[in-house]
Backbone and ligand atoms as CSV (ligand in chain L), in Angstrom:
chain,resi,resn,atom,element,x,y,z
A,1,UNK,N,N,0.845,-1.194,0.000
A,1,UNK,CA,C,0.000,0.000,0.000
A,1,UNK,C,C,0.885,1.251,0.000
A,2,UNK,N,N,0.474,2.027,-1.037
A,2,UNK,CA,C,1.234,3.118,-0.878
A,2,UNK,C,C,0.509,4.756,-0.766
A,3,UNK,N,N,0.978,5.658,0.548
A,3,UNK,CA,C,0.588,6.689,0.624
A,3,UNK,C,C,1.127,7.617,0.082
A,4,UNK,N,N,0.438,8.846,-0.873
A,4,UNK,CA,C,0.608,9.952,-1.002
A,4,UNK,C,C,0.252,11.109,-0.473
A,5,UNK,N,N,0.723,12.393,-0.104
A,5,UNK,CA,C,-0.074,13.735,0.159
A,5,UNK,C,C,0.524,14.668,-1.040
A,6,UNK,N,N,-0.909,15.167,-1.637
A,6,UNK,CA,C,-0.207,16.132,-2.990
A,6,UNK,C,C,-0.929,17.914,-2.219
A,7,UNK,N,N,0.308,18.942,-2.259
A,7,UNK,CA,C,-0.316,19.935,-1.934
A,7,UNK,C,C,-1.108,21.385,-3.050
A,8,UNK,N,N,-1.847,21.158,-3.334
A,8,UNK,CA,C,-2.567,21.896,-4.162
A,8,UNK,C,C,-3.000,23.237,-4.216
A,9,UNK,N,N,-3.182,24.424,-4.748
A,9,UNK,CA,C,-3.964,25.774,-4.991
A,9,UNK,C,C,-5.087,25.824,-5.382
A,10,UNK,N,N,-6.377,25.573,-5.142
A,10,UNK,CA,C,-7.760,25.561,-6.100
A,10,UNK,C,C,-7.679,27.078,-6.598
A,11,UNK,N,N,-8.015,26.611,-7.997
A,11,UNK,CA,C,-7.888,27.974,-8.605
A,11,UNK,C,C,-9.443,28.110,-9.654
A,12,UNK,N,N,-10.396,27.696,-8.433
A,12,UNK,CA,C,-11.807,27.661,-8.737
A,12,UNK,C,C,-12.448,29.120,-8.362
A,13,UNK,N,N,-11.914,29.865,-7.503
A,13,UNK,CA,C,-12.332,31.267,-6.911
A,13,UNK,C,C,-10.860,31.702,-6.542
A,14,UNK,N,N,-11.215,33.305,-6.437
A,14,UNK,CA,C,-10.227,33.976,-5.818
A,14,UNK,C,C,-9.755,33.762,-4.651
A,15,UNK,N,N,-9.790,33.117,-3.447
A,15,UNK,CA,C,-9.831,32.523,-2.310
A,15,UNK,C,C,-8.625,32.109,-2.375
A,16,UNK,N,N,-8.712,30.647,-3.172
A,16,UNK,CA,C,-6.993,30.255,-3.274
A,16,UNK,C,C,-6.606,29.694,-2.556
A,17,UNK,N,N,-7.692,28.707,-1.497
A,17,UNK,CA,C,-7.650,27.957,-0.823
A,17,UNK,C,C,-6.182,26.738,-1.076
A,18,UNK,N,N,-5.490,26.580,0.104
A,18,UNK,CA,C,-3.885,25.135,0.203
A,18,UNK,C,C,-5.222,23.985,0.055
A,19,UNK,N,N,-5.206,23.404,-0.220
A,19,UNK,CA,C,-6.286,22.021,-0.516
A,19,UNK,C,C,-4.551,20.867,-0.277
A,20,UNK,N,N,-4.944,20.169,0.389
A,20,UNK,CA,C,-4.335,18.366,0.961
A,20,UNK,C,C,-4.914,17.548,0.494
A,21,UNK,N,N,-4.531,16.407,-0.784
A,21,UNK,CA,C,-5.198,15.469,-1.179
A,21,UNK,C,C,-4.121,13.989,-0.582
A,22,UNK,N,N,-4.515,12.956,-0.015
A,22,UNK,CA,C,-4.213,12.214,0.763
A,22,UNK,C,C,-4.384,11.166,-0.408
A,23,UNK,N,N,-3.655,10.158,-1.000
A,23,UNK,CA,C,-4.114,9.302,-1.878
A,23,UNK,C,C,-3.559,7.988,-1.455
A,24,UNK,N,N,-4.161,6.961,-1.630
A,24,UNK,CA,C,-3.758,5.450,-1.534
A,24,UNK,C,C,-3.547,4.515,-2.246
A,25,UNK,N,N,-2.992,4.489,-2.533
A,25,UNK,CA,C,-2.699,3.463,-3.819
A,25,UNK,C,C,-3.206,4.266,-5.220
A,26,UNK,N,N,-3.401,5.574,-5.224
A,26,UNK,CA,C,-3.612,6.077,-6.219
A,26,UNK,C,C,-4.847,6.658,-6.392
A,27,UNK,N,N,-5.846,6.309,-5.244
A,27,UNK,CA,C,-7.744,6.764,-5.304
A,27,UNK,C,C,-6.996,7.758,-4.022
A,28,UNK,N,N,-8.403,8.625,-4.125
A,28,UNK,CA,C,-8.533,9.979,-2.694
A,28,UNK,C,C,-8.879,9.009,-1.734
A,29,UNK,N,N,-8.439,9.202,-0.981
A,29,UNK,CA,C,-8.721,8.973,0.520
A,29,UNK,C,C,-9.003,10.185,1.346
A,30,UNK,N,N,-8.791,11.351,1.204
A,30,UNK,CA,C,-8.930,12.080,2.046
A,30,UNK,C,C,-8.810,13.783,1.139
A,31,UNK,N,N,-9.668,14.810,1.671
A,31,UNK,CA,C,-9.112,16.369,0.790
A,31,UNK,C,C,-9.645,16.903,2.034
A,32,UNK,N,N,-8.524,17.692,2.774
A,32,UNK,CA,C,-8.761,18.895,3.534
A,32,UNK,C,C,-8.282,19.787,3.124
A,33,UNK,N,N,-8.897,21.319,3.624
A,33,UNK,CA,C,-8.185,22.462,3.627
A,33,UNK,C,C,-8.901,23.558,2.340
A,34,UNK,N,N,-10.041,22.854,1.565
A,34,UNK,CA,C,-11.096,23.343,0.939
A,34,UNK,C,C,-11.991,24.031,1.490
A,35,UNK,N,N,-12.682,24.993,1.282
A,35,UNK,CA,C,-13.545,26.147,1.683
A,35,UNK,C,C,-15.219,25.281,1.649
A,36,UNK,N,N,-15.020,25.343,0.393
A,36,UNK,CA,C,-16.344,24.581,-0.254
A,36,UNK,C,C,-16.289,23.227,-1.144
A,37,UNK,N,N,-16.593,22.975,-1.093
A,37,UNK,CA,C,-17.586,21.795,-2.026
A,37,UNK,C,C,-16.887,21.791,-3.692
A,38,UNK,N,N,-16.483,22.768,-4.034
A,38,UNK,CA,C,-16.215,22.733,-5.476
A,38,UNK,C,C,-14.418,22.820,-5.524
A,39,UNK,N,N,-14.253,23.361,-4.038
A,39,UNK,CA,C,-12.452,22.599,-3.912
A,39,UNK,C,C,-11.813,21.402,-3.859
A,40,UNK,N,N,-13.178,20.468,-3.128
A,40,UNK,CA,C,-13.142,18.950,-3.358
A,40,UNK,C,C,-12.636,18.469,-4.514
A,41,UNK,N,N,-13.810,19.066,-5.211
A,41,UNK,CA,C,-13.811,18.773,-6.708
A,41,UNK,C,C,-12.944,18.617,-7.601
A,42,UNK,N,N,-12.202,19.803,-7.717
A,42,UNK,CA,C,-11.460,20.441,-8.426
A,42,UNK,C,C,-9.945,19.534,-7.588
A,43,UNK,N,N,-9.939,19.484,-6.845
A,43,UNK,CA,C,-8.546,18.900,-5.858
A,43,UNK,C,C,-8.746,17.080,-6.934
A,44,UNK,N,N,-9.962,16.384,-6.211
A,44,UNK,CA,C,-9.634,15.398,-7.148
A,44,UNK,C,C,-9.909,14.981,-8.434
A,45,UNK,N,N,-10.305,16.078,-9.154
A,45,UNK,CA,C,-10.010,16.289,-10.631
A,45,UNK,C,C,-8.899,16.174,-10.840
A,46,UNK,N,N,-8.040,16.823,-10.256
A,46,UNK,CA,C,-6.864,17.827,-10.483
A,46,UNK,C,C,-5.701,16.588,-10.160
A,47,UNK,N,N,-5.567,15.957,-9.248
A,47,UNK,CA,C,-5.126,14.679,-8.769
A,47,UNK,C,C,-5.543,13.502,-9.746
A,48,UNK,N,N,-6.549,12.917,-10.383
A,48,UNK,CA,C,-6.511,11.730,-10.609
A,48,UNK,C,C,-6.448,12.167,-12.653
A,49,UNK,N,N,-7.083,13.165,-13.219
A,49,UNK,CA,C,-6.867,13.668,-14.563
A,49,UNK,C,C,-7.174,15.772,-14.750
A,50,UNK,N,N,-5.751,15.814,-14.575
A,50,UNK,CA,C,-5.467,17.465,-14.237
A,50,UNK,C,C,-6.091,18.227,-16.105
A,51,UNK,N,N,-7.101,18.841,-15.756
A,51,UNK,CA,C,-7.587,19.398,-17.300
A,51,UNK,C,C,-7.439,20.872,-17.309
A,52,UNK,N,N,-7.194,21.346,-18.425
A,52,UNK,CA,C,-7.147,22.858,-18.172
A,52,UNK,C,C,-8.294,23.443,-19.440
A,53,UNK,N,N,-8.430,24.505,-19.775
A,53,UNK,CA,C,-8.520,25.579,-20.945
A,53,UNK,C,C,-7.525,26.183,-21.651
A,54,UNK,N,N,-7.435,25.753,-22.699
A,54,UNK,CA,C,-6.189,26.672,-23.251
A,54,UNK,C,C,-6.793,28.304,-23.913
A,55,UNK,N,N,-5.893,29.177,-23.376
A,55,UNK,CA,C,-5.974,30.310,-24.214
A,55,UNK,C,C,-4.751,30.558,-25.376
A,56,UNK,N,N,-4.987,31.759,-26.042
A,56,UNK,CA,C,-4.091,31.668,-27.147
A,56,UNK,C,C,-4.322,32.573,-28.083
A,57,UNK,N,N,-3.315,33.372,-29.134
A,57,UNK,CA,C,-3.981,33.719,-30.116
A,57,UNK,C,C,-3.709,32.950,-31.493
A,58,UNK,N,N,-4.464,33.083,-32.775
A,58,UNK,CA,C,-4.454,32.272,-33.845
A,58,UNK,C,C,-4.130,33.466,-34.937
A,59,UNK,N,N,-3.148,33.123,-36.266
A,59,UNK,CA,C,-3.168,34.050,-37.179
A,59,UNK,C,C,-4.604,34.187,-37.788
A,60,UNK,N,N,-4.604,35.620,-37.944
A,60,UNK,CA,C,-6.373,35.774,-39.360
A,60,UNK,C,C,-5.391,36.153,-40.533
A,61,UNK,N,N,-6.212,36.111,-41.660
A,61,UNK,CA,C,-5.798,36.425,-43.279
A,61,UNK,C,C,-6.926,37.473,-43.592
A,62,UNK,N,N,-6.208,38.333,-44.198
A,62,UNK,CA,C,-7.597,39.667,-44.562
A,62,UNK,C,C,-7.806,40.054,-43.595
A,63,UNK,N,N,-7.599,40.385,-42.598
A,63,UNK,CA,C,-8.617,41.061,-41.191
A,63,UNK,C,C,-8.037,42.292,-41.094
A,64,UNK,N,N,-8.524,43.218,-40.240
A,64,UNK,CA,C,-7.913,44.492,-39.353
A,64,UNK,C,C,-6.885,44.186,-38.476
A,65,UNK,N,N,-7.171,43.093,-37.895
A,65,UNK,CA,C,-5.920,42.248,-36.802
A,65,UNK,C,C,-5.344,41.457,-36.879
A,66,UNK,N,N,-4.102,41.251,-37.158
A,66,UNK,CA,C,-3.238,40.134,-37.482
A,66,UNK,C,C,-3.410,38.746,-36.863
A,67,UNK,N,N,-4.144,39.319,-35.726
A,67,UNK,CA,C,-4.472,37.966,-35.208
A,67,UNK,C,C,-5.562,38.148,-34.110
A,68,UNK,N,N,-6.027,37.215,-33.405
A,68,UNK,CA,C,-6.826,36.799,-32.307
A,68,UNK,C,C,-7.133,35.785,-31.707
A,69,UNK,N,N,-8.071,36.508,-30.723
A,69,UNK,CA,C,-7.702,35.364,-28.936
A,69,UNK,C,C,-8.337,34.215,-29.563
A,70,UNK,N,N,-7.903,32.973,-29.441
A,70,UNK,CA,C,-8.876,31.857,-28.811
A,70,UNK,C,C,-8.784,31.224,-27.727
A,71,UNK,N,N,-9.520,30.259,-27.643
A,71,UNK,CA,C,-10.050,29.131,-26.531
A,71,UNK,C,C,-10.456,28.102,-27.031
A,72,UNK,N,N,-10.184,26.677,-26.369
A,72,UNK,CA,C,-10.179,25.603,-26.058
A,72,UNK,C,C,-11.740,25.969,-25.914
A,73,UNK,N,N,-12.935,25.001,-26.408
A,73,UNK,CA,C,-14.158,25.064,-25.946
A,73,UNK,C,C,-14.624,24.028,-24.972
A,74,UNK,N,N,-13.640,22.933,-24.930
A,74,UNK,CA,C,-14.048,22.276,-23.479
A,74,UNK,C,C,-13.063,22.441,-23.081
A,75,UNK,N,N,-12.133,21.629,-21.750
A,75,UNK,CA,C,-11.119,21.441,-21.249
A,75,UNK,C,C,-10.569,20.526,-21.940
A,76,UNK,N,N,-8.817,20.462,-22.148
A,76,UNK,CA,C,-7.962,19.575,-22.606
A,76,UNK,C,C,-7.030,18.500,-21.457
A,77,UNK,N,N,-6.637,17.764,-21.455
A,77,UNK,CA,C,-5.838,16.965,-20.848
A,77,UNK,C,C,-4.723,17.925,-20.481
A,78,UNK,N,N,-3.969,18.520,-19.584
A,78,UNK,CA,C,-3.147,19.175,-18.874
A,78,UNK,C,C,-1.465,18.801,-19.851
A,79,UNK,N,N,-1.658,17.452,-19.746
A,79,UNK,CA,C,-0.381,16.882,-20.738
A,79,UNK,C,C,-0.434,17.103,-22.158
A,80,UNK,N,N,-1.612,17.443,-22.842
A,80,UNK,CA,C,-1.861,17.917,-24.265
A,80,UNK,C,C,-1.420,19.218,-24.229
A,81,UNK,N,N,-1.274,20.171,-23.316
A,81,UNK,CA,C,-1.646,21.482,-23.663
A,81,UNK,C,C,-0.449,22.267,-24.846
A,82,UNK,N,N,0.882,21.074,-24.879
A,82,UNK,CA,C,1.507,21.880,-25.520
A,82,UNK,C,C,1.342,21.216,-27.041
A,83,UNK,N,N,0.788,20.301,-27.360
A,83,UNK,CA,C,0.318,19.804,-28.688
A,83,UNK,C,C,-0.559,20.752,-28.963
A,84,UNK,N,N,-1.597,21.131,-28.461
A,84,UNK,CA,C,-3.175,21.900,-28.776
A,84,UNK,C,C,-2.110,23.928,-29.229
A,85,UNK,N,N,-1.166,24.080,-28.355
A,85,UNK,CA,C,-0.854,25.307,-28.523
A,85,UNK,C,C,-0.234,25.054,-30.451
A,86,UNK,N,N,0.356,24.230,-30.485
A,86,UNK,CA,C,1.146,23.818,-31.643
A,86,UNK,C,C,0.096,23.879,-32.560
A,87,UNK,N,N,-0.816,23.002,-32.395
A,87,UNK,CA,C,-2.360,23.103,-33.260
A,87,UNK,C,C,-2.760,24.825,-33.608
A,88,UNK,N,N,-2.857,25.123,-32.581
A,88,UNK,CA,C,-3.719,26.321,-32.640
A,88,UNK,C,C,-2.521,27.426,-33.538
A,89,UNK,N,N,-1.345,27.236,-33.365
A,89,UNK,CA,C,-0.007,27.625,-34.199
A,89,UNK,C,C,-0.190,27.667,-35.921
A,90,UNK,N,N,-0.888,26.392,-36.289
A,90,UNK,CA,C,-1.072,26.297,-37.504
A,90,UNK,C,C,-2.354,26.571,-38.432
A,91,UNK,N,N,-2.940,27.351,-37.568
A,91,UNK,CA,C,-4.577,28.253,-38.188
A,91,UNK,C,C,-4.247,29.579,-38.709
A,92,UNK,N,N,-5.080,29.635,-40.007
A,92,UNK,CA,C,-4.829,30.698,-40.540
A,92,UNK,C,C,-6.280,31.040,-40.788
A,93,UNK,N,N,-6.946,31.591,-39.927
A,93,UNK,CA,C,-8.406,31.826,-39.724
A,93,UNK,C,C,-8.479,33.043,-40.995
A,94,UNK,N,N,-9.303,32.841,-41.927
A,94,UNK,CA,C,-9.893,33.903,-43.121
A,94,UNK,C,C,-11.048,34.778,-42.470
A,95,UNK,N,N,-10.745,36.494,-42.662
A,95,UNK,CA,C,-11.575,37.462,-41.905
A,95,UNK,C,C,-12.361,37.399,-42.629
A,96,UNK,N,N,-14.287,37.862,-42.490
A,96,UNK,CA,C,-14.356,38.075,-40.862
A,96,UNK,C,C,-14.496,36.789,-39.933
A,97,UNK,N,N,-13.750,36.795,-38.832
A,97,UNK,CA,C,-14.138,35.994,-37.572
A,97,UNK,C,C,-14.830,36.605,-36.371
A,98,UNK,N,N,-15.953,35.375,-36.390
A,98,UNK,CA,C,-17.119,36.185,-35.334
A,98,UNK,C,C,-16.621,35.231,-34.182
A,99,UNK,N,N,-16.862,35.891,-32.604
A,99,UNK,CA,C,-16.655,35.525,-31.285
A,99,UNK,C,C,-17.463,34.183,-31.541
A,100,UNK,N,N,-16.910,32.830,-30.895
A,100,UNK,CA,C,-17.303,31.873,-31.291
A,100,UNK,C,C,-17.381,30.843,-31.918
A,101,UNK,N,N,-17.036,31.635,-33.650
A,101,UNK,CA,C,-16.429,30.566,-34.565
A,101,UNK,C,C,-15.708,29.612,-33.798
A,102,UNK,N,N,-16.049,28.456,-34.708
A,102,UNK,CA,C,-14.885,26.944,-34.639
A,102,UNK,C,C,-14.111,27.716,-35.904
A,103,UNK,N,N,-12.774,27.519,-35.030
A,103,UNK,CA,C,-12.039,27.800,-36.299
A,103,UNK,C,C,-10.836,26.227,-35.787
A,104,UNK,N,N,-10.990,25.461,-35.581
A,104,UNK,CA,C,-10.296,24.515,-35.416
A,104,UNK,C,C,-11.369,23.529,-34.641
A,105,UNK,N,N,-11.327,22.579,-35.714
A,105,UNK,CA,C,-13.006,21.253,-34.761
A,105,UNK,C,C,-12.034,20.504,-33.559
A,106,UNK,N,N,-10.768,19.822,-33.921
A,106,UNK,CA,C,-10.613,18.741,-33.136
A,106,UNK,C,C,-8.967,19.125,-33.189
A,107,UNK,N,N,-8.623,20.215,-31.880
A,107,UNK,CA,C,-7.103,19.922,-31.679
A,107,UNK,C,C,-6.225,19.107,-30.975
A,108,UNK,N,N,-5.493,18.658,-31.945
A,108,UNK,CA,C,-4.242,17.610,-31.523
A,108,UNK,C,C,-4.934,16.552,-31.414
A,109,UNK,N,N,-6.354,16.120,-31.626
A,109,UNK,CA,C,-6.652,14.944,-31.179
A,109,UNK,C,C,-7.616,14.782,-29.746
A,110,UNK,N,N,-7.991,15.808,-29.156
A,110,UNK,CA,C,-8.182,15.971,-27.991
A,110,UNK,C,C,-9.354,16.143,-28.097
A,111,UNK,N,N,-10.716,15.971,-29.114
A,111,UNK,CA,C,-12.086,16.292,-29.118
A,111,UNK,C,C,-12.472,18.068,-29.432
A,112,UNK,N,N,-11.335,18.909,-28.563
A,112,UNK,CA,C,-11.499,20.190,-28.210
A,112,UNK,C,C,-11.881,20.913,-29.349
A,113,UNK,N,N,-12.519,21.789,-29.589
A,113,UNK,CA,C,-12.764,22.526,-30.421
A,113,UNK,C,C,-12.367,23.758,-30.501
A,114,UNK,N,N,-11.485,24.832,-31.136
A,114,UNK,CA,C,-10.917,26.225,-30.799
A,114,UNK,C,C,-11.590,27.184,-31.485
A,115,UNK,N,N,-12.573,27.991,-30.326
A,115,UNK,CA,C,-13.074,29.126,-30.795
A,115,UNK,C,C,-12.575,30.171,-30.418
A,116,UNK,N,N,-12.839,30.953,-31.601
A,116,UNK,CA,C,-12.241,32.831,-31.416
A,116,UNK,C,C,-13.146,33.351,-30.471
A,117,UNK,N,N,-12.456,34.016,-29.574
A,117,UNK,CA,C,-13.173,35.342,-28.658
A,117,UNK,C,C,-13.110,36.113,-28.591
A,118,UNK,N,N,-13.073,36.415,-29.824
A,118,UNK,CA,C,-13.310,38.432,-30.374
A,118,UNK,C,C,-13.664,37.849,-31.619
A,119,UNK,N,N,-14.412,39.041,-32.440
A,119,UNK,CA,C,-14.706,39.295,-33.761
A,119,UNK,C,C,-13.374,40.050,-33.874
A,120,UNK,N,N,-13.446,39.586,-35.432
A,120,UNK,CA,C,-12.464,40.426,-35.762
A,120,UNK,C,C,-12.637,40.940,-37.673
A,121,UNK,N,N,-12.794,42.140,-37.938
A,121,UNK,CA,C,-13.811,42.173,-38.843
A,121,UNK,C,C,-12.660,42.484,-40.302
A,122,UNK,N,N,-13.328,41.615,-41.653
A,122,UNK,CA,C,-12.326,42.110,-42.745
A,122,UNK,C,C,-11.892,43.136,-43.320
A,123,UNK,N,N,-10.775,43.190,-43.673
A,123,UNK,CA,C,-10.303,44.555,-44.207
A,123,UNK,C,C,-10.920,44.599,-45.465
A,124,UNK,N,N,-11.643,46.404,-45.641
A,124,UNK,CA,C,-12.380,46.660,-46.922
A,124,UNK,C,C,-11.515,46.846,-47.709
L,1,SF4,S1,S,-12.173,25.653,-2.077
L,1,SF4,FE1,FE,-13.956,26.884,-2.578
L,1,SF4,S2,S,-13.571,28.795,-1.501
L,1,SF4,FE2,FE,-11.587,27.740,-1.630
L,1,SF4,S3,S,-10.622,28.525,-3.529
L,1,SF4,FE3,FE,-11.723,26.638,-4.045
L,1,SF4,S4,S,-13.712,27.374,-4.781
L,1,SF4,FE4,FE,-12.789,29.032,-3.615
């Protein structure tokens, strides 16, 4: 049997609660040091498959702005994140792009979908 203690930051609220996840053989056994209910959460999320959001910007073609923000539209695997940045590296989004667009369905493999979060409107 083997014990772990992993010490954590929930970075679910500004709070910023130390969260203690206690593990046994690899399952939770134990999370103190959470405020609420959604530090639990997030502690053994974060412990058994750590996911994030990627942000980022993507090149546009034709636009006013050389480029713009996206996002990851679900969460990615924590260990993908630098494949998905690489992905998102090789978009050459055609203006106009509206807040939202999929401008990438499935990065790196990860289901994720990368939408723009800004419009960004074509050059006349
Ligand atoms: S445990 Fe709850 S109160 Fe503490 S940082 Fe996380 S969300 Fe905020």
């Amino acid at each position: 049997m083997s014990m772990e203690k992993r010490e954590l930051t929930c970075i679910r609220c500004p709070m910023g609660c130390q969260i203690t996840v206690t593990l046994e053989d690899g399952q939770v056994k134990d999370i103190t040091g959470n405020t609420c209910p959604r530090g639990a959460e997030y502690a053994a999320n974060e412990v058994t498959h750590p996911v994030r959001t990627v942000t980022s910007t993507a090149k546009v073609i034709g636009g006013e702005l050389a480029v713009v923000p996206v996002k990851t539209k679900t969460d990615v695997p924590k260990e993908m994140m630098m494949e998905v940045m690489k992905a998102i590296a090789g978009i050459e989004a055609k203006a106009p792009v509206k807040i939202g667009d999929v401008l990438l369905e499935d990065a790196a493999g990860t289901g994720a979908a990368i939408v723009a979060a800004r419009d960004v409107a074509a050059v006349q």
